[in-house]
C-alpha positions in Angstrom: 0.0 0.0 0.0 1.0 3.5 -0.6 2.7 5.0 2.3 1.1 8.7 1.8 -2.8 6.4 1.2 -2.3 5.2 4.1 -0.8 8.0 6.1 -4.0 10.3 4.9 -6.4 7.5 5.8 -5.0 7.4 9.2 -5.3 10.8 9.6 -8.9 11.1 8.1 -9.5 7.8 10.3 -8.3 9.8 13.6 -10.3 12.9 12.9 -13.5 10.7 11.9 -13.0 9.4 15.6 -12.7 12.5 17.5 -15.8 13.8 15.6 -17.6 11.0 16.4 -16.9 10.9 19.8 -17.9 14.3 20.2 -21.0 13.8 18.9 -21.9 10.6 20.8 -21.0 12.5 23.9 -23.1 15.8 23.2 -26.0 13.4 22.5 -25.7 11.3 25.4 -25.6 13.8 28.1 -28.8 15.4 26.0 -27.1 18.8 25.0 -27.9 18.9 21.5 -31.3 17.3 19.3 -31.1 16.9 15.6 -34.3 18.4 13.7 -34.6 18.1 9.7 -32.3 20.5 8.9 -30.3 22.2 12.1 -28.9 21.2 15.2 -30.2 22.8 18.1 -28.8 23.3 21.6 -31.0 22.6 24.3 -29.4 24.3 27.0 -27.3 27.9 27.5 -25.3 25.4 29.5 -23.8 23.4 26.7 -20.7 25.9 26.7 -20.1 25.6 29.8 -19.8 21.3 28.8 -17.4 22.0 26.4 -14.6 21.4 28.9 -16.2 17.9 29.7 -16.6 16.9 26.1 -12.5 18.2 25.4 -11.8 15.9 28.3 -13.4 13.1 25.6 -11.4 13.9 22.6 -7.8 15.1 24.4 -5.9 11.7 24.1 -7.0 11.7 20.0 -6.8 15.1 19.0 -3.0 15.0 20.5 -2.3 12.1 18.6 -3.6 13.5 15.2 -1.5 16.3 16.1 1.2 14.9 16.5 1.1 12.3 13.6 1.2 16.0 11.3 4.7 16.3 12.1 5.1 13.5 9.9 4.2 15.5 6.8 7.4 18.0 7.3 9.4 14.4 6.7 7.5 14.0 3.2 9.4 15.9 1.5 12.6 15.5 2.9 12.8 12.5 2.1 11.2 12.6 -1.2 7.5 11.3 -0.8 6.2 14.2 -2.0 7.4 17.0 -4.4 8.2 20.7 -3.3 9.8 22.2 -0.4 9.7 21.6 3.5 9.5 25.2 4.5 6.0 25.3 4.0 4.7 22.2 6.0 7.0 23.6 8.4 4.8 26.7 8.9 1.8 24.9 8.3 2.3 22.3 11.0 4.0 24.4 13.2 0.9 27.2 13.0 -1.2 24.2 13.9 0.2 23.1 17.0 0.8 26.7 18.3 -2.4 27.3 17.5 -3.9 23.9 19.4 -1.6 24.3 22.3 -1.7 27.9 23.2 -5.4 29.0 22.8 -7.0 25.4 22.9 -5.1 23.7 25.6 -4.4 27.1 27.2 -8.5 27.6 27.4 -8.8 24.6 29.3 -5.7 25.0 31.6 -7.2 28.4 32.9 -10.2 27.0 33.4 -12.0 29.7 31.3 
């Protein structure tokens, strides 16, 4: 198999999951209802659950996030064509991004 198939199916495969857990999660506890064409929230206090349901999806989001460091390898070592300077800024924009203002939320408990 195709190393690069089978690295972007792994990554689709890990988001898939976090998604779905989400979802499964936000149903369960009752915080959201599905009508025919919009999700509703049934409670002002589903943002105030958003903490709980990041506690869900923590250990799998970390791991998709990391696994993107993999695609600053691709083309240094010649899996894909072009430079590494730009997966460098895109992966490295991505992870700031998730660890200061995502993980940085939820340390300060805002």
């Amino acid at each position: 198999m195709n190393w690069l198939l089978f690295y972007n199916l792994l990554q689709f495969l890990g988001y898939f999951w976090v998604f779905t857990r989400l979802i499964i999660y936000l149903i369960s506890n009752g915080r959201m209802h599905f009508s025919f064409c919009s999700i509703k929230f049934k409670s002002r206090l589903f943002f105030k659950d958003l903490k709980n349901s990041y506690q869900v999806v923590e250990n799998p989001i970390k791991i998709c996030q990391a696994l993107s460091f993999l695609e600053i390898i691709h083309p240094l070592i010649g899996f894909t064509k072009g430079d590494w300077i730009s997966p460098v800024i895109q992966v490295t924009n991505l992870c700031v991004y998730f660890l200061v203002k995502i993980e940085g939320l939820f340390l300060l408990n805002i």
